[in-house]
Biopython code that builds the backbone (N, CA, C, O; Angstrom):
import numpy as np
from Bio.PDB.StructureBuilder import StructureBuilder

atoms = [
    (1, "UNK", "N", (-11.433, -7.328, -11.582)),
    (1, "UNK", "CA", (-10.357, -7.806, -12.429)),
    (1, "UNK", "C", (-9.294, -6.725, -12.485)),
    (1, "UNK", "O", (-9.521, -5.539, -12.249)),
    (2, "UNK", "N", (-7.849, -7.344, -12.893)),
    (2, "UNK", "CA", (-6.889, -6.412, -12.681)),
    (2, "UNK", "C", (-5.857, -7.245, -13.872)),
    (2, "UNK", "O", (-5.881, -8.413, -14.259)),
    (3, "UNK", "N", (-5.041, -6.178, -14.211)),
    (3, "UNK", "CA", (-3.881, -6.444, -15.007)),
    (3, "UNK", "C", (-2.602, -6.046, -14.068)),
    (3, "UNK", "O", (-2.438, -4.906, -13.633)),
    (4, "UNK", "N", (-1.767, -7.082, -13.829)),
    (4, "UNK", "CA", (-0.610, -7.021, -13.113)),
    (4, "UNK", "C", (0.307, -6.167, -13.927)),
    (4, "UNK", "O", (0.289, -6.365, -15.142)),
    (5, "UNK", "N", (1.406, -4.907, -13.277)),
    (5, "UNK", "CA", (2.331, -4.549, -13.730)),
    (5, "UNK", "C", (3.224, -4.471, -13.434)),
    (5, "UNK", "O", (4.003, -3.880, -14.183)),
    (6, "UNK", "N", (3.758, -5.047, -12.058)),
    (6, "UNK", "CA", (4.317, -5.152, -11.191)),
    (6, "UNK", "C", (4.515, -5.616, -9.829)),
    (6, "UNK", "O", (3.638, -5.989, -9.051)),
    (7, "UNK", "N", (6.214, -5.528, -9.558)),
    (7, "UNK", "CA", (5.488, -6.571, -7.833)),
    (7, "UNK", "C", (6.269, -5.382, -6.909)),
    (7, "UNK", "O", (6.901, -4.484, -7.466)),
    (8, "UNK", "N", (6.178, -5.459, -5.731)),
    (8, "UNK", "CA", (6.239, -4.567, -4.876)),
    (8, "UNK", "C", (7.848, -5.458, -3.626)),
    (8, "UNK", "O", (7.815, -6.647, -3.306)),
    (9, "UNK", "N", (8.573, -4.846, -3.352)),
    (9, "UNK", "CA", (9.403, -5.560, -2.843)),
    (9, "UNK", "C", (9.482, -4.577, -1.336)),
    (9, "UNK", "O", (9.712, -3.387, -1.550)),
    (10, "UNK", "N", (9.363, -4.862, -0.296)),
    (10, "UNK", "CA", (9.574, -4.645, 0.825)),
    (10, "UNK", "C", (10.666, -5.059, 1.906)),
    (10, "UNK", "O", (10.953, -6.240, 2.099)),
    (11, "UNK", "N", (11.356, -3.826, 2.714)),
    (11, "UNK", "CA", (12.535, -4.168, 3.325)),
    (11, "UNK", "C", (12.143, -4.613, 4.765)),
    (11, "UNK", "O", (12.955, -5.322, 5.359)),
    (12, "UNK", "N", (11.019, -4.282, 5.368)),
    (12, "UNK", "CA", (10.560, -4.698, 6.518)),
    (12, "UNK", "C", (9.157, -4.753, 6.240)),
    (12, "UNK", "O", (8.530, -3.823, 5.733)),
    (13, "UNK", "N", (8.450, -6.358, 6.730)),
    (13, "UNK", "CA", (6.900, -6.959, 6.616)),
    (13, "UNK", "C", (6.556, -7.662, 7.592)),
    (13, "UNK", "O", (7.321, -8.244, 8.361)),
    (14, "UNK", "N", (5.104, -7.649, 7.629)),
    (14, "UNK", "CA", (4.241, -8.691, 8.665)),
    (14, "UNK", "C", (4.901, -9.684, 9.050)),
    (14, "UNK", "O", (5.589, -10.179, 8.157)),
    (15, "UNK", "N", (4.956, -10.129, 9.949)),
    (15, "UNK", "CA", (5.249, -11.128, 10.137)),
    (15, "UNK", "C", (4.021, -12.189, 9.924)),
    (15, "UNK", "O", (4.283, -13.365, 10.179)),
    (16, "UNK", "N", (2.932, -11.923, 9.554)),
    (16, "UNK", "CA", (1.925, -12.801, 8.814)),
    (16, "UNK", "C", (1.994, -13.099, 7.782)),
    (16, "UNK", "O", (1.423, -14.168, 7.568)),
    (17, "UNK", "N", (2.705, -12.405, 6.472)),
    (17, "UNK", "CA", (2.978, -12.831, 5.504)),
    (17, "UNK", "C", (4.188, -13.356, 5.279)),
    (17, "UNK", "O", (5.328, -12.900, 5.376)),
    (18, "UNK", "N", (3.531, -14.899, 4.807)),
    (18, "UNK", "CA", (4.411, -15.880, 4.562)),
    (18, "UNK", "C", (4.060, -16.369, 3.403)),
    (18, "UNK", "O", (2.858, -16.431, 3.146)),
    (19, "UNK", "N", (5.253, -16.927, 2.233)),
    (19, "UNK", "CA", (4.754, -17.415, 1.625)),
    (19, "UNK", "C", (4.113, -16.462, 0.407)),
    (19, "UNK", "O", (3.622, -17.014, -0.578)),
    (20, "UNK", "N", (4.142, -15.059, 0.518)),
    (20, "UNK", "CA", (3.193, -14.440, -0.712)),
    (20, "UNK", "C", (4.198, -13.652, -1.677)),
    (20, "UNK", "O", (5.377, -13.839, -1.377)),
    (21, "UNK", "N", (3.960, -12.740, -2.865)),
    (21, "UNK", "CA", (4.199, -12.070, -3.178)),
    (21, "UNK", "C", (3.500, -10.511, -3.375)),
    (21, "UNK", "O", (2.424, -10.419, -3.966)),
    (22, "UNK", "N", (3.891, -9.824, -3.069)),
    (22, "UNK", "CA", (2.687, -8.540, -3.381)),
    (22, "UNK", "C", (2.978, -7.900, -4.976)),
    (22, "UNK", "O", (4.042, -7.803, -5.587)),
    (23, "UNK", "N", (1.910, -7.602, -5.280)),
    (23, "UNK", "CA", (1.315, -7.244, -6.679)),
    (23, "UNK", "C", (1.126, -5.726, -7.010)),
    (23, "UNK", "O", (0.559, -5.129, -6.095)),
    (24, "UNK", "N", (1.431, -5.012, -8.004)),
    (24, "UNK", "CA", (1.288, -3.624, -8.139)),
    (24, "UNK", "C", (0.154, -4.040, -9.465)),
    (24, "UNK", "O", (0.465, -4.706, -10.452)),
    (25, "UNK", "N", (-1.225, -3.451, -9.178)),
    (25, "UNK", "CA", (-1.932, -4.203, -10.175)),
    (25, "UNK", "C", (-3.038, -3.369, -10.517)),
    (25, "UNK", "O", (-3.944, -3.394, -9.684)),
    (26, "UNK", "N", (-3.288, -2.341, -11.915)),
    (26, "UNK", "CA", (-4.229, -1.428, -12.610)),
    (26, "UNK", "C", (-5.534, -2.148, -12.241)),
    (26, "UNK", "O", (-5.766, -3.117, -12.964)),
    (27, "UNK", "N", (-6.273, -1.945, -11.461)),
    (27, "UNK", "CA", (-7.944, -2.399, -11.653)),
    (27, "UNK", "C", (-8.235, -2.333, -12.680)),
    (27, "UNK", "O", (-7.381, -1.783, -13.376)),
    (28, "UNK", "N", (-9.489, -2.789, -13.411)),
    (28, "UNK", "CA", (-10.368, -2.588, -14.486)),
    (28, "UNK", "C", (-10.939, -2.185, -13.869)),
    (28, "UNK", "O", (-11.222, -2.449, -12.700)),
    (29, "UNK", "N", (-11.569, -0.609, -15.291)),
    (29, "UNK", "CA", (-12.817, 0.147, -15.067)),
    (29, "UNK", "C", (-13.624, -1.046, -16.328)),
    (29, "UNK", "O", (-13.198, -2.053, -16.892)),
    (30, "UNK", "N", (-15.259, -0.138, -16.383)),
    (30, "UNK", "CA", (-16.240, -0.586, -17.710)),
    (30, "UNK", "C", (-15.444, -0.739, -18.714)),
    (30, "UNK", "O", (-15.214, -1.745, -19.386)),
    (31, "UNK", "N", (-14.892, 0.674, -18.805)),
    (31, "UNK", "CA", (-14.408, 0.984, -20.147)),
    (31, "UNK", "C", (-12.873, -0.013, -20.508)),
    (31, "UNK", "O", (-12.389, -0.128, -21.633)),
    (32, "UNK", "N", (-12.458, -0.488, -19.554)),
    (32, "UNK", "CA", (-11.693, -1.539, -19.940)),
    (32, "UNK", "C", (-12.187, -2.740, -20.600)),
    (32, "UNK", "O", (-11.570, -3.289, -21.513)),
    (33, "UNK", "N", (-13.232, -3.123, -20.164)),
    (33, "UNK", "CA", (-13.995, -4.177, -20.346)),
    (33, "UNK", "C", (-14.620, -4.150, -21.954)),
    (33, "UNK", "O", (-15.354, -4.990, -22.474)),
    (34, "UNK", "N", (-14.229, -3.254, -22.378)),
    (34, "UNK", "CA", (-14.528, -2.263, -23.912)),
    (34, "UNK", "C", (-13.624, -2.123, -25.105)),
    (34, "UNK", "O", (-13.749, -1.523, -26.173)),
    (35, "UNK", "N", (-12.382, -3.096, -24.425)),
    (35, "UNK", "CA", (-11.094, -2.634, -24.789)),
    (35, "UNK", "C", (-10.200, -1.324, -24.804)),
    (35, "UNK", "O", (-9.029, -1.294, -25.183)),
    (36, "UNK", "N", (-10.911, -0.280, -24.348)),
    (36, "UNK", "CA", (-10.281, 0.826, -24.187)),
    (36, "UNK", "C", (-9.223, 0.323, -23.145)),
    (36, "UNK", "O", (-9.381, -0.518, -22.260)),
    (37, "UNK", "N", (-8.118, 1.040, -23.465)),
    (37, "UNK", "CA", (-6.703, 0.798, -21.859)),
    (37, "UNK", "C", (-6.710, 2.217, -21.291)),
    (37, "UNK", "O", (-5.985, 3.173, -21.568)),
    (38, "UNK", "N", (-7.905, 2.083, -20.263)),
    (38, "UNK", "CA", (-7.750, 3.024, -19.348)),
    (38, "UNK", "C", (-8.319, 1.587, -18.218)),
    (38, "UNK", "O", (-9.083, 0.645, -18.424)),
    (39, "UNK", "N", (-7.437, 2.056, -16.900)),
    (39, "UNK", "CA", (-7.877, 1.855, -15.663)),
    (39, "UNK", "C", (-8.140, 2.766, -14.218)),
    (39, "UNK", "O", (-8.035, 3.958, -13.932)),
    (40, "UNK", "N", (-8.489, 1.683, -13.572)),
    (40, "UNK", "CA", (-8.689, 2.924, -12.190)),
    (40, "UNK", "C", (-7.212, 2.839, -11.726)),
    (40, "UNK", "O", (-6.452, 1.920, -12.033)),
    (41, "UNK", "N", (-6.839, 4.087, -10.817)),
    (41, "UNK", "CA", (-5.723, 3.602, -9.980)),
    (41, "UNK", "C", (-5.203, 2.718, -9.627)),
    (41, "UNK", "O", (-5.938, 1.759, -9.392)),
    (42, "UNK", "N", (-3.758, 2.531, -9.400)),
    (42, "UNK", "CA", (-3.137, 0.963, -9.334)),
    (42, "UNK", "C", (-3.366, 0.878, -7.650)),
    (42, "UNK", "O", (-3.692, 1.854, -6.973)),
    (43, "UNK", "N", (-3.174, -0.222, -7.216)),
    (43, "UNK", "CA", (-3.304, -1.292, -6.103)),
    (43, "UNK", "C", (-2.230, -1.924, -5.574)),
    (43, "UNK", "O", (-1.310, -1.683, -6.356)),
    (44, "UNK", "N", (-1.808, -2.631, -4.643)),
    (44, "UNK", "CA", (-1.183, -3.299, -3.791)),
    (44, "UNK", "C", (-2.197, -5.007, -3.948)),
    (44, "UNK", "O", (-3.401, -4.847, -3.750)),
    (45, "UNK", "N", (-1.861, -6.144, -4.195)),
    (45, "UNK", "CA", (-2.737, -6.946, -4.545)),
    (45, "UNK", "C", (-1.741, -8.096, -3.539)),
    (45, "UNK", "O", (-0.519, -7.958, -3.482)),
    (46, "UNK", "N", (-2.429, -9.149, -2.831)),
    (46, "UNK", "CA", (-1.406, -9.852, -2.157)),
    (46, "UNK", "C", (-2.152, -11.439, -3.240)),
    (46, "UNK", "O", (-3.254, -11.760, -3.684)),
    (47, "UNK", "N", (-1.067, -11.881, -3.235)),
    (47, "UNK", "CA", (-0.658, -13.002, -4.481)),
    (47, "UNK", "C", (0.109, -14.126, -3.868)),
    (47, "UNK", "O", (1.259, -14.080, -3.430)),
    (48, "UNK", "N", (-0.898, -15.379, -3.913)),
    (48, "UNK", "CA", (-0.250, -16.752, -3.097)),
    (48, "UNK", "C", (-0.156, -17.548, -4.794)),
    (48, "UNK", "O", (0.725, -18.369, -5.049)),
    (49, "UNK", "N", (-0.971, -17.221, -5.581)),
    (49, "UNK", "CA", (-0.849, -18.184, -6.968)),
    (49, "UNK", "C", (0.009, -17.686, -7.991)),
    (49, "UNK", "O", (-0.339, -17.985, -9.133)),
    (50, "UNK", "N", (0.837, -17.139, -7.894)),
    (50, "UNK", "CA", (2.001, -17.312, -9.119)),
    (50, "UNK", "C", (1.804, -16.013, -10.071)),
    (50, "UNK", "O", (2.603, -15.948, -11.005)),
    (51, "UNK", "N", (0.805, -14.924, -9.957)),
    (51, "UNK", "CA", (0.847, -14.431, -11.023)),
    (51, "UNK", "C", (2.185, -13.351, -11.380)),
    (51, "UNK", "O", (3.079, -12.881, -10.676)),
    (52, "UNK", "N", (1.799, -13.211, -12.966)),
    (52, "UNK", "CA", (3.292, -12.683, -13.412)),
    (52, "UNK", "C", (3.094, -11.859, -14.639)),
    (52, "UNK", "O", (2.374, -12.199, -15.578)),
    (53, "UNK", "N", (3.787, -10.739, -14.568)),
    (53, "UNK", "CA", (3.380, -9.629, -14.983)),
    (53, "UNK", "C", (2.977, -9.445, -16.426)),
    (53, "UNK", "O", (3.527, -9.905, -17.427)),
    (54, "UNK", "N", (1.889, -8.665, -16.331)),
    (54, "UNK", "CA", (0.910, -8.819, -17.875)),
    (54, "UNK", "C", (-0.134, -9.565, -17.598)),
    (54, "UNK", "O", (-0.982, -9.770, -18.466)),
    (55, "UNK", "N", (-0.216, -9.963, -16.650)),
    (55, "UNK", "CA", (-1.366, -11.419, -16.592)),
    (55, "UNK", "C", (-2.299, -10.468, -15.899)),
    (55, "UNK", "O", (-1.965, -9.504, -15.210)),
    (56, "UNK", "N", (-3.526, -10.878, -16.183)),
    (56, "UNK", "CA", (-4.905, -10.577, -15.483)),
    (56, "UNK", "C", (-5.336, -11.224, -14.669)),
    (56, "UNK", "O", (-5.559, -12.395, -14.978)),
    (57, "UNK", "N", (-5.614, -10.830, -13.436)),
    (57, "UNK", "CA", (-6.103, -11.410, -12.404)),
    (57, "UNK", "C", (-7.422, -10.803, -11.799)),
    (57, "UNK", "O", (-7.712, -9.606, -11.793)),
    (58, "UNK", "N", (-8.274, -11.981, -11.222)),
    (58, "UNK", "CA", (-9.604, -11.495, -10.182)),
    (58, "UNK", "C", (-8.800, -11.387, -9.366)),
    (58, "UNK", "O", (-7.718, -11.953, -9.210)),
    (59, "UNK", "N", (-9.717, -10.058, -8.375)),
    (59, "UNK", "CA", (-9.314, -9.628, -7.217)),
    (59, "UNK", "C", (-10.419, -9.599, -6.298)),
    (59, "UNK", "O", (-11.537, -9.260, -6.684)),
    (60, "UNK", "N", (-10.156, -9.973, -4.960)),
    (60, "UNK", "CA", (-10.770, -9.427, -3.819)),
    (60, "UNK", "C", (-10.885, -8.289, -3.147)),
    (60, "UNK", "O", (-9.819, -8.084, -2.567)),
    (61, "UNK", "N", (-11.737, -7.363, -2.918)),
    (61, "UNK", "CA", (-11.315, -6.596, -2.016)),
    (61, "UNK", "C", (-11.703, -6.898, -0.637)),
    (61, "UNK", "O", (-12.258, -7.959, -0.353)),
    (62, "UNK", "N", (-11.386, -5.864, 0.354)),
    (62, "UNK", "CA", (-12.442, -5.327, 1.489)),
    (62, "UNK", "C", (-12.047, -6.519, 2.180)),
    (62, "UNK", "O", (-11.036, -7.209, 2.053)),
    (63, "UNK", "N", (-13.156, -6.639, 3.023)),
    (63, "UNK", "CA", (-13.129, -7.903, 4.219)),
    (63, "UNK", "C", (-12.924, -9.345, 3.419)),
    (63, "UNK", "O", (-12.264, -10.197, 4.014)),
    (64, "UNK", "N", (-13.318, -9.587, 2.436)),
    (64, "UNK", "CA", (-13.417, -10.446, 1.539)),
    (64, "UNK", "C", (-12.049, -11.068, 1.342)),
    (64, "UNK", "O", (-11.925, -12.293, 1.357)),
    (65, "UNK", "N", (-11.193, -10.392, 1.189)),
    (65, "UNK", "CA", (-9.657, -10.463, 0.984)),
    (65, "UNK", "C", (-8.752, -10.646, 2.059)),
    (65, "UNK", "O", (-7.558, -10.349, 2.069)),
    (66, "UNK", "N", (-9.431, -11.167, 2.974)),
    (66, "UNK", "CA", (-8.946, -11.297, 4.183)),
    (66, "UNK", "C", (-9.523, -12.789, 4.790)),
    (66, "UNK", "O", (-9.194, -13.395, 5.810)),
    (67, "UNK", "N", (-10.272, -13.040, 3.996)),
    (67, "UNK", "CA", (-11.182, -14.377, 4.616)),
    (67, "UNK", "C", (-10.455, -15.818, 4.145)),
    (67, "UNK", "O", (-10.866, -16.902, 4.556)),
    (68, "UNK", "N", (-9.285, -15.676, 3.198)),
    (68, "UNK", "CA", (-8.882, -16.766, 2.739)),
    (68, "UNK", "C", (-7.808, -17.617, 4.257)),
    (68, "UNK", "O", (-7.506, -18.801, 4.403)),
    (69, "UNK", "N", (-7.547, -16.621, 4.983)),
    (69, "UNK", "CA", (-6.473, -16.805, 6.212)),
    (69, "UNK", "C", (-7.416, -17.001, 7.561)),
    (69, "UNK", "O", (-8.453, -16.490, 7.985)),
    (70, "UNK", "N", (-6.284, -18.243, 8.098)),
    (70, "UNK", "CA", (-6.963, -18.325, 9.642)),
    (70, "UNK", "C", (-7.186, -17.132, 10.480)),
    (70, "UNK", "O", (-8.294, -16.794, 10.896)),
    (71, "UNK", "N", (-6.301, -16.635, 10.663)),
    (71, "UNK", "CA", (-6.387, -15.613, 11.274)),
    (71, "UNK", "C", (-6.297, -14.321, 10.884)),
    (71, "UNK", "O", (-5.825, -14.197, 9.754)),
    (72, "UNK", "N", (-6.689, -12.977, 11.624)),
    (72, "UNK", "CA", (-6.819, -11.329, 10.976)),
    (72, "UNK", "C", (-5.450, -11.587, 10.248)),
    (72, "UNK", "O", (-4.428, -11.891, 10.863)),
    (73, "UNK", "N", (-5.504, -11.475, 9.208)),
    (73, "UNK", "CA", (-4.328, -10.544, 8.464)),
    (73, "UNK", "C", (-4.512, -9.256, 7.379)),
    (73, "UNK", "O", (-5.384, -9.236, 6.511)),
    (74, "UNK", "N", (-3.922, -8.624, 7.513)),
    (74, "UNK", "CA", (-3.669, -7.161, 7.377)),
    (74, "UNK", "C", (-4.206, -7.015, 5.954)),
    (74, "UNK", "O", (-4.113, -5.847, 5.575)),
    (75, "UNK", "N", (-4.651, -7.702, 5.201)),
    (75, "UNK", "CA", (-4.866, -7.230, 3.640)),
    (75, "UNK", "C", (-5.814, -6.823, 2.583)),
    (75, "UNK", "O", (-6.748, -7.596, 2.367)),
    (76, "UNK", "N", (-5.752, -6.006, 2.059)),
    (76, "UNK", "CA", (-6.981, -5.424, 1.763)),
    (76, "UNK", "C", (-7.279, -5.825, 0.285)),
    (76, "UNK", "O", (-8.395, -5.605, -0.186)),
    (77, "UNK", "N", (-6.226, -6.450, -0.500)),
    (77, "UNK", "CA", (-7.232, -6.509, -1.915)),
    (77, "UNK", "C", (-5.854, -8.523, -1.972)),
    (77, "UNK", "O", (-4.736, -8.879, -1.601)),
    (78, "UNK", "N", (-6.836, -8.983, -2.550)),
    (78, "UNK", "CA", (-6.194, -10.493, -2.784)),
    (78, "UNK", "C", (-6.423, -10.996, -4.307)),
    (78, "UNK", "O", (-7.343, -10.917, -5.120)),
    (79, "UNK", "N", (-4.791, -11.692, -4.274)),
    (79, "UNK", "CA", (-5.722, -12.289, -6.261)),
    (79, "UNK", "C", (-6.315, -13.458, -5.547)),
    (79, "UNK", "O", (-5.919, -13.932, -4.482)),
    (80, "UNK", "N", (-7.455, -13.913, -6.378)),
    (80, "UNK", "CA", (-8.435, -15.054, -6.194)),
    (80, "UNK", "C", (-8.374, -15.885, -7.038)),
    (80, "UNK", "O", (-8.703, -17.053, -6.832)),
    (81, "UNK", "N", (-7.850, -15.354, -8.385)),
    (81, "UNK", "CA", (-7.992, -16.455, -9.625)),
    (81, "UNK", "C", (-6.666, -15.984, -10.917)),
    (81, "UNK", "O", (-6.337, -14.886, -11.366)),
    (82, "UNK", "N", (-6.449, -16.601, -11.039)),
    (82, "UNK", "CA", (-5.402, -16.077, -12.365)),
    (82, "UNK", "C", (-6.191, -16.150, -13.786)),
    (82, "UNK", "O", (-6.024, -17.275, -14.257)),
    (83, "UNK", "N", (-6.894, -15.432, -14.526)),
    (83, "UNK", "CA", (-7.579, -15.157, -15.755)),
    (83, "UNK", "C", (-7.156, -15.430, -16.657)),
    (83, "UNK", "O", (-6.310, -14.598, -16.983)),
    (84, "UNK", "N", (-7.304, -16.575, -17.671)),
    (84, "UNK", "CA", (-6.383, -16.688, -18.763)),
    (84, "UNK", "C", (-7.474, -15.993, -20.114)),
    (84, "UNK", "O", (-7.012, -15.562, -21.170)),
    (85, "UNK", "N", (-8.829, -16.017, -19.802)),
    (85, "UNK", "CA", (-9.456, -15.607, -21.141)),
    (85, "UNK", "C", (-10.784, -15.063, -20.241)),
    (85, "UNK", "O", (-11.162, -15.536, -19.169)),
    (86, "UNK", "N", (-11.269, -14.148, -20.844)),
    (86, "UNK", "CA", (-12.930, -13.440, -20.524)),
    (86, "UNK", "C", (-13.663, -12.917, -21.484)),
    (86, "UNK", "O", (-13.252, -12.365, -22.505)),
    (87, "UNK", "N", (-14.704, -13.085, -21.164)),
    (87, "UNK", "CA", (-15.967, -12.596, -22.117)),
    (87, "UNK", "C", (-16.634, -11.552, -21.267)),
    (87, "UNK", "O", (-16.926, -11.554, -20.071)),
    (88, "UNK", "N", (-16.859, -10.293, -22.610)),
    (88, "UNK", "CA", (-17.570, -9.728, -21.782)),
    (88, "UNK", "C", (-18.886, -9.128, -23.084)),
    (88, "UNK", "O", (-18.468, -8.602, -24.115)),
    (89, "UNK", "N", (-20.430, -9.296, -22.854)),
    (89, "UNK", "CA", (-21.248, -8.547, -23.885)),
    (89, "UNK", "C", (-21.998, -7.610, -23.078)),
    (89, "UNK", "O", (-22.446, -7.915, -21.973)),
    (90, "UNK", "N", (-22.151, -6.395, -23.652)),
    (90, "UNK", "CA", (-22.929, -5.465, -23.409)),
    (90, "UNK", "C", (-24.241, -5.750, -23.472)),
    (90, "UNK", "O", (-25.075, -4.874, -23.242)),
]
sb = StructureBuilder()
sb.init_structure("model")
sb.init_model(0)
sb.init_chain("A")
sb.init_seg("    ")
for serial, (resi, resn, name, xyz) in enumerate(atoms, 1):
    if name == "N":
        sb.init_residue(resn, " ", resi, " ")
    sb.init_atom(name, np.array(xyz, "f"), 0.0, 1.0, " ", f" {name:<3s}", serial, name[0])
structure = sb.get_structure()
């Protein structure tokens, strides 16, 4: 999970990406999950569903984040879901 804070604007891109927006987006650590506002380092997140800043999103990483496309494309972390509410108990 991630909290969006931003989007990333690029002057030259893939020519595979079509259609997306890219995401500047704080991972959640535990201790987020705790309500504490600390996260891990921010991210590059590639975004086909609309999200918009402040919003929490699941993320993909790794090979995983790459499996939504026909073919190899270049990306390493993907939103998967737009989060409107979560539970979390210890």
């Amino acid at each position: 999970m991630g909290t969006v804070v931003g989007r990333v604007t690029l002057s030259v891109r893939n020519k595979r990406f079509v259609g997306e927006r890219l995401l500047l987006t704080l991972p959640w650590t535990s201790d987020t999950f705790d309500g504490k506002d600390t996260y891990a380092p921010s991210i590059v997140v590639y975004d086909q569903l609309g999200a918009n800043i402040g919003q929490n999103i699941a993320i993909s990483e790794g090979r995983e984040a790459a499996c939504p496309f026909p073919e190899p494309t270049p990306v390493d972390a993907y939103c998967a879901a737009l989060v409107d509410d979560h539970f979390y108990k210890k």
